[in-house]
N, C-alpha and C positions, 0 to 999 in steps of 0.2 A: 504494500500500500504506500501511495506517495505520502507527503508529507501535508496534512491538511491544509497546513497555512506556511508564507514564507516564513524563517526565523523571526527579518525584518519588522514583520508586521503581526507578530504576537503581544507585544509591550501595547500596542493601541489596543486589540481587541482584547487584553486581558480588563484594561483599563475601561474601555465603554460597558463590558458586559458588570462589571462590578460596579459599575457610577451605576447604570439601569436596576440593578437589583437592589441594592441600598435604597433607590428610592422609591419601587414601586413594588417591593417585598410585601404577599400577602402577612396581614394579622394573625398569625399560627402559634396554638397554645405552646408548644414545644418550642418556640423560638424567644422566648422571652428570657435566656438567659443559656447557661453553657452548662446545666444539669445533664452529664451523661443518661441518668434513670429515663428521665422525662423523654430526652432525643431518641430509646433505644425504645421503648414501648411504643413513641409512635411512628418509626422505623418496623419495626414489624408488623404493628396494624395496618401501614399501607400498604403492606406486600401485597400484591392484586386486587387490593381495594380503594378505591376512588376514596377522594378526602372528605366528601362531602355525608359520607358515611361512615365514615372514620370518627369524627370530632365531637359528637354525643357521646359514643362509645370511650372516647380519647379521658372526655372530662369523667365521669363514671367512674371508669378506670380506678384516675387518678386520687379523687375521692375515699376510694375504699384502697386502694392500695396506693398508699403517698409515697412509699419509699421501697428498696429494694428489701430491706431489709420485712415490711411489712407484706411483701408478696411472697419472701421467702419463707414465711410463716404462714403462710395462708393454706386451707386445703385446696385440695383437685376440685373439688365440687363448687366451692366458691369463687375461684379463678373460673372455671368454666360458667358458670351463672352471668358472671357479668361480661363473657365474653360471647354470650349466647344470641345469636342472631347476626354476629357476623360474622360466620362463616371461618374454614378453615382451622379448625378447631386443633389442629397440632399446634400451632404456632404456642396457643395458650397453655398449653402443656409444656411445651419449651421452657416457655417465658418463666415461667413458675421452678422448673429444674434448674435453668441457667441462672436465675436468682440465689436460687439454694447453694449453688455450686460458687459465685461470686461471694457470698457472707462466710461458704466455709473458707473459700481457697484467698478472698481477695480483700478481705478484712473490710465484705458493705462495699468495697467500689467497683464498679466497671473496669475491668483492666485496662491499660493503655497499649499493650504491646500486641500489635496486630496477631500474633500465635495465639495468643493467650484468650485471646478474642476470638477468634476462628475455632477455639477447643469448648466454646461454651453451648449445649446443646442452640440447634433453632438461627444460628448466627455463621452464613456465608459470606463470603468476598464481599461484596455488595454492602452488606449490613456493618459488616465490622469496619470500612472503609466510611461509611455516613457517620457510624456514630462515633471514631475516632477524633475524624478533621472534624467536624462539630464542635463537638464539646473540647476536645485538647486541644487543635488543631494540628493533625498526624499530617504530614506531608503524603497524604491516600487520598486517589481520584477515585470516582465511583461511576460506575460502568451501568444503569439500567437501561428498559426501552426508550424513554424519555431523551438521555443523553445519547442515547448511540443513535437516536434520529435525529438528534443536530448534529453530530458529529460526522454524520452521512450523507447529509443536506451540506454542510459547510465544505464538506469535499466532494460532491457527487461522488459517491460509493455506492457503486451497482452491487446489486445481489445479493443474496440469505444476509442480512449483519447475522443471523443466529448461528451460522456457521461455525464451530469450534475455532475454525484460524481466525477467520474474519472477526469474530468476537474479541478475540486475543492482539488480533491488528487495533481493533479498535480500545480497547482497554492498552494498550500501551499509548497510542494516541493520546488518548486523555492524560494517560499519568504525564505523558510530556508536556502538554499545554498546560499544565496545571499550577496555579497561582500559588506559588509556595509558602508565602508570606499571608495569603491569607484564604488558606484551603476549605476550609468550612464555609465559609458567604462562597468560594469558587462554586464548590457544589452543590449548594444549592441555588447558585446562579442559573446553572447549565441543568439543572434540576426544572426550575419556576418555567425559564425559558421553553422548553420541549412541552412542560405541562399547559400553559398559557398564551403561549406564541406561536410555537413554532410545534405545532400538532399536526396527528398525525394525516387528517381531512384540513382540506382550505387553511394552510396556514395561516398569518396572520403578518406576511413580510413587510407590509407597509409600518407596523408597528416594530417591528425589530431593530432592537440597539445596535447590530453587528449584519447588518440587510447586506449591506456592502462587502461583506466578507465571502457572502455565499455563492460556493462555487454550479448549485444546482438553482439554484434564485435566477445567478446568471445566464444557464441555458436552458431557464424553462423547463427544469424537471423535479420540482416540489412537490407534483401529484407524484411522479412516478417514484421518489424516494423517502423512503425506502421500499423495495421490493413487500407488496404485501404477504404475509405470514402463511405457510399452507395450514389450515386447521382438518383436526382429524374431523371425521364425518361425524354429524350429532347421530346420537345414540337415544331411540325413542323406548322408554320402559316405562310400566304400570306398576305401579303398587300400593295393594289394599292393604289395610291397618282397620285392624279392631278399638273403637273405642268401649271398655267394659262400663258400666256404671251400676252401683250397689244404690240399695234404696236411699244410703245417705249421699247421695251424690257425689259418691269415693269413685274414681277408676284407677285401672293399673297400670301403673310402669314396667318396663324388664330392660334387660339387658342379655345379650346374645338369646333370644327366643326363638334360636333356630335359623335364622332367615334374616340376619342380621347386616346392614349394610354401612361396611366405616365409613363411605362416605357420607351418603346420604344424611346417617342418622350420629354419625361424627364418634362413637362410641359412647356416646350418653345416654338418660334417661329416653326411650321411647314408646311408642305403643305397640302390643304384637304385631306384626307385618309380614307381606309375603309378596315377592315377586311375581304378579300375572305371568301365565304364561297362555290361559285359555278360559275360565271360566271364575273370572274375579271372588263372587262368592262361595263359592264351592271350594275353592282353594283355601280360603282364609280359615274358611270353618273347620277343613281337614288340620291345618296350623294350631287352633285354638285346641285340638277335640288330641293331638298328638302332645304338644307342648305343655299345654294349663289342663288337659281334661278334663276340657267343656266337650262333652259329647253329644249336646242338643240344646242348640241356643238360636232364635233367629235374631239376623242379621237386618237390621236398618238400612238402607242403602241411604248415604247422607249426601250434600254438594262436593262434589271434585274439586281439585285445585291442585295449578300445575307451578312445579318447581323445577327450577333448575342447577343441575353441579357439572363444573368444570364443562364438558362436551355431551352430557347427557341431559337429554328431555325428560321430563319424569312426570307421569297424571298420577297422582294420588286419590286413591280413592276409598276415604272412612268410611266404614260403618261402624252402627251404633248398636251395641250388643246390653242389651237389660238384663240383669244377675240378681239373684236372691243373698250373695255373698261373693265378695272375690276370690279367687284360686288361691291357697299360700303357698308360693311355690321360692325355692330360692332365687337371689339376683333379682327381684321384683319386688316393688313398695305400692299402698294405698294411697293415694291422696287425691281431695278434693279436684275438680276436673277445672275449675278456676281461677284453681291458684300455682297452676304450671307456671305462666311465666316467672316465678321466683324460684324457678328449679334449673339445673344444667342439662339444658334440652335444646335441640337444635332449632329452626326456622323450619323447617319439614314438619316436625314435630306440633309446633305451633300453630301450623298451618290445620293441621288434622285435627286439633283440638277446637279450632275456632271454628271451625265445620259441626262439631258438635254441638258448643257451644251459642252458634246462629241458628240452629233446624228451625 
């Protein structure tokens, strides 16, 4: 890969992209100060999720778990409770281990030494490099989709950037243009920039601090870069979920009920489920009459609703099963059908429950 910009003209475009972000740097709770915790929490919550879903969940968070030291105490279930809805539910599990591992190993801080960083569960290149030059400022560029499409745009770089080398071309690119002096605002310059300007439909060149620099601006190939992404083909799947209910308007929870999906149902709190394959209630009840022996219950058919994870389309489809008593079986809890959302339960989950909950 050539060199994206001459030598010569590095010092100006470091200079205009940093004067641009200094002053047009969104209001972001994470940015009010050089708290590694706060930078590293919302460093992970934005791994494939948009910000604007992000920043409820962000304050929450922060709320209930203020410090590292407070997350590293927390349990599994209450780290997932308030991570419940959005999605991705390993991440939250990480976070919660690589805290523990930081109070035993790192006496409460965040480490500074890029290894040491890279050894804490949940925390790749990418992440340990953001929250590094952030809060320390580590002389570490950071390479996501965002930066590697200006950086593709500012050299016209045809082809896969996801490419192993190309990615690697470009991750060394960066580390080179990188404003050493003051690496933290660098990236999240080239950060703001790709998410607000320079996106990946109709960019925004008329607005860009560095228009002038761009080597696909200049020959008219902004739509065409970067090369759009092959996605695997969606994946259409059904699956029905029993919701029980006891005369007190108890239903049940489980966990691995046979037919259990780490995606979908993130390995938390869910309701019995079963993958359609041919006849939705007949299946479920075979589920229910094997797993919990319920041998003769009908089945409700309630409103559908459709979810989606990673490449997969998914119709959900509750019923509502009326019970003289719930099954006691193990890896399964009673509770009110209400008051789910204060439980670690995924948006799947929630979804099937409010299905019930609207009949």
């Amino acid at each position: 890969m050539k060199s994206l910009l001459p030598a010569s003209r590095l010092p100006s475009f470091r200079a205009r992209l940093l004067k641009w972000f200094r002053r047009h740097k969104r209001d972001m709770p994470w940015r009010g100060g050089r708290d590694a915790y706060r930078i590293w929490v919302a460093e992970v919550m934005l791994q494939q999720t948009r910000i604007a879903a992000v920043l409820p969940y962000y304050r929450r968070f922060l709320r209930r778990f203020p410090s590292v030291r407070a997350l590293a105490r927390a349990r599994e279930a209450g780290v997932l409770q308030s991570w419940s809805g959005l999605g991705y539910y390993s991440r939250a599990r990480n976070l919660r281990q690589a805290a523990r591992q930081i109070v035993a190993n790192h006496h409460g801080k965040f480490p500074q030494s890029l290894n040491a960083a890279l050894a804490l569960p949940g925390i790749g290149r990418y992440t340990a490099a953001a929250v590094l030059s952030i809060a320390y400022e580590a002389p570490l560029a950071v390479l996501d989709g965002n930066v590697a499409r200006v950086l593709a745009r500012l050299g016209a770089v045809r082809g896969d950037l996801r490419r192993p080398k190309r990615w690697q071309e470009l991750a060394d690119a960066a580390q080179s243009m990188l404003a050493e002096d003051a690496p933290g605002d660098w990236n999240q310059a080239l950060m703001e920039l790709g998410e607000t300007v320079c996106m990946p439909k109709s960019p925004r060149c008329d607005e860009c601090p560095v228009a002038s620099y761009c080597r696909a601006r200049r020959d008219g190939l902004t739509e065409e870069i970067p090369e759009p992404r092959k996605k695997p083909a969606p994946v259409e799947m059904t699956v029905a979920a029993a919701v029980l209910s006891d005369p007190q308007g108890r239903t049940l929870l489980v966990k691995d009920p046979g037919a259990h999906d780490h995606v979908l149902f993130s390995r938390m709190w869910q309701f019995p489920a079963v993958q359609v394959n041919a006849d939705a209630r007949e299946e479920l009840a075979g589920l229910l009459r094997n797993t919990l022996g319920l041998g003769s219950v009908h089945l409700e058919e309630l409103r559908a609703a459709r979810h989606g994870v990673t490449f997969r389309n998914i119709t959900l489809l509750p019923f509502l099963a009326r019970v003289n008593s719930l099954p006691k079986i193990a890896r399964a809890r009673a509770v009110p059908l209400e008051r789910l959302g204060g439980l670690p339960v995924s948006s799947a989950t929630l979804k099937i429950a409010s299905a019930a909950l609207t009949r």
